[in-house]
Every structure is written in C-alpha cells, then in structure tokens.
TIKOL-666432 format. One record per atom (N, C-alpha, C, O): residue number from 1; x, y, z; atom name. Coordinates in Angstrom, 3 decimals, m for minus. Atoms other than C-alpha are relative to their C-alpha. Layout:
# residues N
+-----+----------+----------+----------+------+
|   n |       px |       py |       pz | atom |
+-----+----------+----------+----------+------+
| NUM |        X |        Y |        Z |   CA |
...
+-----+----------+----------+----------+------+
# end
This chain:
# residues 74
+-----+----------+----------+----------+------+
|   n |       px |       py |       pz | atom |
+-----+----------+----------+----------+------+
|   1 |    0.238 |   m1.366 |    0.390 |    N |
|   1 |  356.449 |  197.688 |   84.694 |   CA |
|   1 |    0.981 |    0.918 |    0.716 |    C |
|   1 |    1.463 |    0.668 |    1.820 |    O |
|   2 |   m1.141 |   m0.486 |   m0.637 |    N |
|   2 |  358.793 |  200.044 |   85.408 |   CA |
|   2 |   m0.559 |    1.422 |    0.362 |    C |
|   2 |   m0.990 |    2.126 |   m0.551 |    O |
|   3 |    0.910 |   m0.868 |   m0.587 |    N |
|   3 |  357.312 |  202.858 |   87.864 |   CA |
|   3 |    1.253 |    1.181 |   m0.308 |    C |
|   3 |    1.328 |    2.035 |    0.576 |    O |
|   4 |   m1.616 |   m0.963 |   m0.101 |    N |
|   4 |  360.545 |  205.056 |   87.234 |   CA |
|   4 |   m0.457 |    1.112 |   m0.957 |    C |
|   4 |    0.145 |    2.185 |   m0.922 |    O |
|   5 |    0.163 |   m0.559 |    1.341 |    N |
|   5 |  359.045 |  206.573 |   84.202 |   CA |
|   5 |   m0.553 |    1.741 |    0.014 |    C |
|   5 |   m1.708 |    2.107 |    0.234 |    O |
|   6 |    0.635 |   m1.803 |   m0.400 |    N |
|   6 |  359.080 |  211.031 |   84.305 |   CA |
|   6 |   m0.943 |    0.237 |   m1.174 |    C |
|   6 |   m0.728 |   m0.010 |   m2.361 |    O |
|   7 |    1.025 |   m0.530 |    0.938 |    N |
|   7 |  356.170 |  212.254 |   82.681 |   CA |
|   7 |    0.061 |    1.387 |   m0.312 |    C |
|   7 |   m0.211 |    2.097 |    0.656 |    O |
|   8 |    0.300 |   m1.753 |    0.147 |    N |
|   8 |  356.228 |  216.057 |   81.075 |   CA |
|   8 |   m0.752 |    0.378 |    1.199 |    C |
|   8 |   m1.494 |   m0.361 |    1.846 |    O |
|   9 |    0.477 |   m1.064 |   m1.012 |    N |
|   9 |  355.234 |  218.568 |   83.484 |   CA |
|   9 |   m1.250 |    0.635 |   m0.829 |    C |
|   9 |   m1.109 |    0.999 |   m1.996 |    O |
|  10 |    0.751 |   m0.563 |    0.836 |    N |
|  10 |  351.909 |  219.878 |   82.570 |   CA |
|  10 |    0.169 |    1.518 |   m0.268 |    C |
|  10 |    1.134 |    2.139 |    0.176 |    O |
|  11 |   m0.983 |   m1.650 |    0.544 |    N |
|  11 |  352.102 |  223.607 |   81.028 |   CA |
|  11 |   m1.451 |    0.520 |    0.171 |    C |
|  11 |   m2.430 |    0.208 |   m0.508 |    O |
|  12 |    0.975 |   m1.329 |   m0.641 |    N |
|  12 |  349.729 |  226.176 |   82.719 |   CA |
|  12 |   m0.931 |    0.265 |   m1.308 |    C |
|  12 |   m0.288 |    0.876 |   m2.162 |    O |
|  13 |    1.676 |   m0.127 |    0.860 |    N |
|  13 |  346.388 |  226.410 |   80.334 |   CA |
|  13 |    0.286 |    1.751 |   m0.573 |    C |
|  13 |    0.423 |    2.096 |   m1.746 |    O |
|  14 |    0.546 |   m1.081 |   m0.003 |    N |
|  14 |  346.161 |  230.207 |   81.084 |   CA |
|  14 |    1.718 |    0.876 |   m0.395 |    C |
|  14 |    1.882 |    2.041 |   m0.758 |    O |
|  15 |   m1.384 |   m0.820 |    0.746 |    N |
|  15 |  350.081 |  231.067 |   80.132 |   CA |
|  15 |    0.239 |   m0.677 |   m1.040 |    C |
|  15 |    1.233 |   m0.237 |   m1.618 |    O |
|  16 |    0.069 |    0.246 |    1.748 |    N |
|  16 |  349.788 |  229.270 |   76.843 |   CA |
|  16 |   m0.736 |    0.550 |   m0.848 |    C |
|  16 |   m0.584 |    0.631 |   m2.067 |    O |
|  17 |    0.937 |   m0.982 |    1.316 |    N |
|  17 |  346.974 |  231.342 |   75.600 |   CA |
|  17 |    0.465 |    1.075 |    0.639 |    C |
|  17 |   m0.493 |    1.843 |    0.722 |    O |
|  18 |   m0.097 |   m1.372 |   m0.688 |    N |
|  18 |  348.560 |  234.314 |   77.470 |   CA |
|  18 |   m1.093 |    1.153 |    0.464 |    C |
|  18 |   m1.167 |    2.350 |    0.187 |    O |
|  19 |    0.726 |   m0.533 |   m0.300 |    N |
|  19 |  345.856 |  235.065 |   79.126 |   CA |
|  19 |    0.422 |    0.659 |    1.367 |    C |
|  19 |    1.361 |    0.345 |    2.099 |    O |
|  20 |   m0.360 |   m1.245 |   m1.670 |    N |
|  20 |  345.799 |  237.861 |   82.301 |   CA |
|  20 |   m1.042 |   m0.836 |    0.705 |    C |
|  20 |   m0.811 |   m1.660 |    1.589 |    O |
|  21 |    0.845 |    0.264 |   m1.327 |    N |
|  21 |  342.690 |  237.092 |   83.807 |   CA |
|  21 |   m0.661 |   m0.835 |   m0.038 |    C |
|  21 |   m0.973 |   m0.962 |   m1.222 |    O |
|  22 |    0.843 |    0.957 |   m0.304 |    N |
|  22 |  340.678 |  234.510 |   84.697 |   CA |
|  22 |   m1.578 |    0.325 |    0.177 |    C |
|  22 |   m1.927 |    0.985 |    1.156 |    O |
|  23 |    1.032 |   m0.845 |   m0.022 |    N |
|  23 |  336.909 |  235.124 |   83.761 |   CA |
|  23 |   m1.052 |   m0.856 |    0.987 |    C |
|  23 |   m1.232 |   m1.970 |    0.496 |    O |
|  24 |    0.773 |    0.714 |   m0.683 |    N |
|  24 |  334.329 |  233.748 |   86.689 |   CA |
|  24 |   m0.912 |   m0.127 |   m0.516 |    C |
|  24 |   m1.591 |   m1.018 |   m0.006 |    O |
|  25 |    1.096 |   m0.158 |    1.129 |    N |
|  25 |  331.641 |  234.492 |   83.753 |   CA |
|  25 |   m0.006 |   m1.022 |   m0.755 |    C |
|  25 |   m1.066 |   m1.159 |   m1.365 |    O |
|  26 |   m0.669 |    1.032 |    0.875 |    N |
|  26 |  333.247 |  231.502 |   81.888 |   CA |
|  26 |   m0.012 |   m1.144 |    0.900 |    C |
|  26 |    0.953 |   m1.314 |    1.646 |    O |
|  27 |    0.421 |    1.587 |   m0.864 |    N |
|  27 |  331.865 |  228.001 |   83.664 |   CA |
|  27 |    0.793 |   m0.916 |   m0.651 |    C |
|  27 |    1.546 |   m1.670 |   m0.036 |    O |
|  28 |   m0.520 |    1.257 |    0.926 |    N |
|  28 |  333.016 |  225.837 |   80.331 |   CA |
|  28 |    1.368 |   m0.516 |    0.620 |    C |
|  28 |    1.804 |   m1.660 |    0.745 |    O |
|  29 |   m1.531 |    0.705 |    0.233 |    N |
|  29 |  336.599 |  226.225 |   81.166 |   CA |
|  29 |    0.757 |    0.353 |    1.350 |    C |
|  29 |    1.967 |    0.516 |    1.508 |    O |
|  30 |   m0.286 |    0.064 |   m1.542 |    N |
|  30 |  336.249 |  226.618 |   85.326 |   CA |
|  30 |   m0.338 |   m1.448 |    0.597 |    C |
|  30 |   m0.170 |   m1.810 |    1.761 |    O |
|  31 |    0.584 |    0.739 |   m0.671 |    N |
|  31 |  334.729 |  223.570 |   85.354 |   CA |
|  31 |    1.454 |   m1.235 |   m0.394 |    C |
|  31 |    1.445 |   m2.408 |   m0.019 |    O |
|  32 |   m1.200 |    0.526 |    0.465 |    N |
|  32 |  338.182 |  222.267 |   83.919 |   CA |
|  32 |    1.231 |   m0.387 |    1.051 |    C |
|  32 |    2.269 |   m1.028 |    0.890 |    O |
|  33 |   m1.016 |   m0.135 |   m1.137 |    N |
|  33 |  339.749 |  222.808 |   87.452 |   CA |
|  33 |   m0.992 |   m0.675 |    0.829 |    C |
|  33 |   m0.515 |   m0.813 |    1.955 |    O |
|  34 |    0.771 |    0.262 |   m0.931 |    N |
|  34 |  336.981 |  221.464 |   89.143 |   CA |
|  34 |   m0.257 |   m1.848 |   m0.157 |    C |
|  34 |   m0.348 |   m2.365 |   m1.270 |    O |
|  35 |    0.367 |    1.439 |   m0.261 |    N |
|  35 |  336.276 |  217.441 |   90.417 |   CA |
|  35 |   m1.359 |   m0.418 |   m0.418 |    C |
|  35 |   m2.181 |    0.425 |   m0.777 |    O |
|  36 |    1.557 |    0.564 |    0.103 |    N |
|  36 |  333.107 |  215.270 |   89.925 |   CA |
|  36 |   m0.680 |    0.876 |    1.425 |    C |
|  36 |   m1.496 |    1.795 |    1.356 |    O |
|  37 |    0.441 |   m0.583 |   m1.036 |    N |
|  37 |  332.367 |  216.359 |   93.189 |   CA |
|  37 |   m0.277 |    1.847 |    0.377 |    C |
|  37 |   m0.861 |    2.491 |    1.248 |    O |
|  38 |   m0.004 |   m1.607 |   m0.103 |    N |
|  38 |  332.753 |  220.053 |   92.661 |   CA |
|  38 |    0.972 |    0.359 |    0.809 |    C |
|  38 |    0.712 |    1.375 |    1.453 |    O |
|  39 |   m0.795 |   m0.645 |   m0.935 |    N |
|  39 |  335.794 |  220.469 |   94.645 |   CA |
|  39 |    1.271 |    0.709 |   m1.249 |    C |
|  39 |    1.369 |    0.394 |   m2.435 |    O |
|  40 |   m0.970 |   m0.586 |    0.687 |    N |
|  40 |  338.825 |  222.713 |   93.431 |   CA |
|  40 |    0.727 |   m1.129 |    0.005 |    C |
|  40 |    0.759 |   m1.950 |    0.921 |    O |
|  41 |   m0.722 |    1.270 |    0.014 |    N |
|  41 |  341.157 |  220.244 |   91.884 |   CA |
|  41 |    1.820 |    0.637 |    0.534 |    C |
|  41 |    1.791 |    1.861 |    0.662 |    O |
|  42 |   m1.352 |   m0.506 |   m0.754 |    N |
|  42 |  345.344 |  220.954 |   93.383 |   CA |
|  42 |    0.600 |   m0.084 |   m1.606 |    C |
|  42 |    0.256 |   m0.914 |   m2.446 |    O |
|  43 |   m0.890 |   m0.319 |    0.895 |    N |
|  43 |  347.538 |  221.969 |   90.757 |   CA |
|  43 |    0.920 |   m0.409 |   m0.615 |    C |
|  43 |    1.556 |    0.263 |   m1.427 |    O |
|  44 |   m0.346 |    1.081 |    0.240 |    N |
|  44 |  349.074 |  219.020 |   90.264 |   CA |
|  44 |   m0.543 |   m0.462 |   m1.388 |    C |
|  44 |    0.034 |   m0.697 |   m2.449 |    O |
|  45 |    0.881 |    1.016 |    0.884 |    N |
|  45 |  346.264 |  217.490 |   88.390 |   CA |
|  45 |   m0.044 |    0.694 |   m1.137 |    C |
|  45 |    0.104 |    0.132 |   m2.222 |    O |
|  46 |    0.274 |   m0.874 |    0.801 |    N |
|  46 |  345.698 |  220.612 |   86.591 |   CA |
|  46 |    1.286 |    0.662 |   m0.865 |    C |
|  46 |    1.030 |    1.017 |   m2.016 |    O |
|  47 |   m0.901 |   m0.613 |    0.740 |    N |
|  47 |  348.815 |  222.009 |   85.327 |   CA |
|  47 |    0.587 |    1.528 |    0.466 |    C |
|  47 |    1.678 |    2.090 |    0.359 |    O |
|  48 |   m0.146 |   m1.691 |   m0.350 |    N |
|  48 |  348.115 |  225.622 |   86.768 |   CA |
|  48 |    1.587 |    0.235 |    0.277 |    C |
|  48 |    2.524 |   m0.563 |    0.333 |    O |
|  49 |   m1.072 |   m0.729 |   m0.539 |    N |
|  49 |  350.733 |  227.409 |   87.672 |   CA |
|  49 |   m0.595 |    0.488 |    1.194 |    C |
|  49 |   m1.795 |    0.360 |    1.440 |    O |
|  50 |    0.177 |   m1.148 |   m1.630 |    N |
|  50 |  350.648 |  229.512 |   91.122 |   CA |
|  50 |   m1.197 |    0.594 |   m0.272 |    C |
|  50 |   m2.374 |    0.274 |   m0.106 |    O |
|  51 |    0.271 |   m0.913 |    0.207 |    N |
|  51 |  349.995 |  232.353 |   89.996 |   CA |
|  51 |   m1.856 |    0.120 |   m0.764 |    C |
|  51 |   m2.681 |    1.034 |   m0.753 |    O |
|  52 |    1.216 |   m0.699 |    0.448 |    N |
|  52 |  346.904 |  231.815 |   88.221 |   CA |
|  52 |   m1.249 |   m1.736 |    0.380 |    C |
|  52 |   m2.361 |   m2.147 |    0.050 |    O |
|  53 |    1.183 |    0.882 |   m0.615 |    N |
|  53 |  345.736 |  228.729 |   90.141 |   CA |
|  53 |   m0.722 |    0.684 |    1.522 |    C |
|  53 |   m1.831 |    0.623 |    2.052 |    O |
|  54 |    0.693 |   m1.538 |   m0.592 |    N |
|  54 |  345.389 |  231.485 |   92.515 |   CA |
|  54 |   m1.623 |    0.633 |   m0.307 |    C |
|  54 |   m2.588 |    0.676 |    0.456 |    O |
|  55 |    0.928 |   m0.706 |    0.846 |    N |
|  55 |  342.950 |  233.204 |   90.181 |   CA |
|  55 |   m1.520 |   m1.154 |   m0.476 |    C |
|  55 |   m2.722 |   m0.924 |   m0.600 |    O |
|  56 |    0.615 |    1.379 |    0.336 |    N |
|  56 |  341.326 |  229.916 |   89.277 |   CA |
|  56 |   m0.677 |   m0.424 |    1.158 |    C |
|  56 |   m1.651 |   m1.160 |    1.003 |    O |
|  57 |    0.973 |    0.849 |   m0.646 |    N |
|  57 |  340.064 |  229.021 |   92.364 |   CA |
|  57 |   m0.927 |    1.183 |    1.067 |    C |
|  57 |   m1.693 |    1.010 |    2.015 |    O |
|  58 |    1.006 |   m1.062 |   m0.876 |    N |
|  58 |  338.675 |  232.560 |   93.563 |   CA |
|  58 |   m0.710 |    0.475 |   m1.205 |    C |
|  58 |   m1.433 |    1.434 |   m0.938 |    O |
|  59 |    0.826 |    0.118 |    0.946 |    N |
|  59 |  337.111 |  232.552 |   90.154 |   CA |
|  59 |   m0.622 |   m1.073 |    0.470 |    C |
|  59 |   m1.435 |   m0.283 |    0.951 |    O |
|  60 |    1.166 |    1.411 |    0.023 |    N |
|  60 |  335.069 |  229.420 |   90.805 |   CA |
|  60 |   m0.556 |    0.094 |    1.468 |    C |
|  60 |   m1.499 |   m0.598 |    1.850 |    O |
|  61 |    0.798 |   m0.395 |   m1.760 |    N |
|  61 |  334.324 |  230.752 |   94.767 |   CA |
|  61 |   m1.085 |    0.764 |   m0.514 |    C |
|  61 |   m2.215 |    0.572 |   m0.065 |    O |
|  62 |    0.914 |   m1.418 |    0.487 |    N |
|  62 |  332.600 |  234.026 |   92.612 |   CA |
|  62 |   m0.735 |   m1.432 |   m0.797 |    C |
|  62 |   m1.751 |   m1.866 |   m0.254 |    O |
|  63 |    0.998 |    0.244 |    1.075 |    N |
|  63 |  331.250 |  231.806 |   89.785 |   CA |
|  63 |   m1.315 |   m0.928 |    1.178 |    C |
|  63 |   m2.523 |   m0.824 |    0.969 |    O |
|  64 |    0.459 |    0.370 |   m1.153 |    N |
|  64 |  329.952 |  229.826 |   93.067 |   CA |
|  64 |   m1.330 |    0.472 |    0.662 |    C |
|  64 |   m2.451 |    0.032 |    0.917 |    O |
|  65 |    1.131 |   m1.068 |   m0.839 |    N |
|  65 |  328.275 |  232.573 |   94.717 |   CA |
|  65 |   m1.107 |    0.489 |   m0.638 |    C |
|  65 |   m2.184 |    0.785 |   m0.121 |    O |
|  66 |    0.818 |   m0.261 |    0.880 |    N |
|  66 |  326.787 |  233.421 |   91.627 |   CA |
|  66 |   m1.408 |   m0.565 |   m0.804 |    C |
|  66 |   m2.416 |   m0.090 |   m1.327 |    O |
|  67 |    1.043 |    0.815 |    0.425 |    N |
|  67 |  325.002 |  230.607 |   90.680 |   CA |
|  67 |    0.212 |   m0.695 |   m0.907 |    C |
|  67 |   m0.608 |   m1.538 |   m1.270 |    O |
|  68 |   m0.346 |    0.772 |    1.246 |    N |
|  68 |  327.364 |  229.426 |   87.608 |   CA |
|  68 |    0.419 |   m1.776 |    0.457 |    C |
|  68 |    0.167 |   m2.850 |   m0.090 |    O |
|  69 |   m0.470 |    1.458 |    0.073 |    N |
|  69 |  328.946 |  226.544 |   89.165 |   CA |
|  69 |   m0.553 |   m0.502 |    1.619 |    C |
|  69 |   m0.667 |    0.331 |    2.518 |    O |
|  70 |    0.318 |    0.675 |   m1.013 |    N |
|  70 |  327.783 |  224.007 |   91.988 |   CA |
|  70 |    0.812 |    0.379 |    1.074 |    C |
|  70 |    1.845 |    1.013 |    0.860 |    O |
|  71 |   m0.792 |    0.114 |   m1.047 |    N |
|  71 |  328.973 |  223.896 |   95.465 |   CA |
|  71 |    0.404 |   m1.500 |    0.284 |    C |
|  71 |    1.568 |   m1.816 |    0.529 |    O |
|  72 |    0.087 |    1.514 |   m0.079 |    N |
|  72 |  328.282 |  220.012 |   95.780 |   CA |
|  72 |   m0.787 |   m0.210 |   m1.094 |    C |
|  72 |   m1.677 |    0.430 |   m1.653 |    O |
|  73 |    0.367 |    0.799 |    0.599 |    N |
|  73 |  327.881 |  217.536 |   93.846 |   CA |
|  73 |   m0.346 |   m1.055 |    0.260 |    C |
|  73 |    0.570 |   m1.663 |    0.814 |    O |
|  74 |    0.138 |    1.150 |   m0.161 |    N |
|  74 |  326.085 |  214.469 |   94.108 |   CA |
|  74 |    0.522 |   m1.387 |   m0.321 |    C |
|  74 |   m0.036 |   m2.379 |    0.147 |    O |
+-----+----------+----------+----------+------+
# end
C-alpha cells in the first residue's frame, strides 16, 4: 500500500454556505464538530477553518452552558 497518497484538504462547512455566524441555538450541526465523547474535535478532522473553528467551539461552550449539548459523554 502506498502511504504516500495526498488526500484533498477538507473545505470549511461554514465558508461554503457563506455563512457569518455560527448559531449555539443549532445542536444538529455543533454536534458535527464534536467527538463520541463530547470533546471539541481539532480542525483537522473537521475541515474548519481558523476563523470559524474559533466560533465553533465557543458556540458549543454556550450551547454547553445552556443545556443543548453534553459536557461528557459516556
């Protein structure tokens, strides 16, 4: 097998629908950044960009605090 092989770069979620903001009201598509475990996933995995993995993971601290999304997971 040949480990050499570049894979596309993933393309930021939230600058393909040109979206501004990131809604913490919106669980479906926070939970998209988030692990089995409930941890923020690194930006890697996800595609984010900076700028709005930024936004992405102080959205899911609020949706957090709020009561939308877990802290732990079992």
């Amino acid at each position: 097998m040949n480990q050499n092989i570049i894979q596309p770069k993933k393309q930021c979620l939230f600058c393909i629908e040109k979206e501004r903001n990131v809604d913490y009201k919106d669980p479906q598509t926070l939970r998209r950044f988030v692990s089995q475990r409930a941890k923020v996933l690194q930006p890697k995995r996800t595609g984010a960009c900076t700028k709005h993995q930024r936004h992405v993971a102080n959205a899911i601290k609020r949706a957090r605090f709020m009561g939308l999304l877990p802290y732990v997971s079992k």
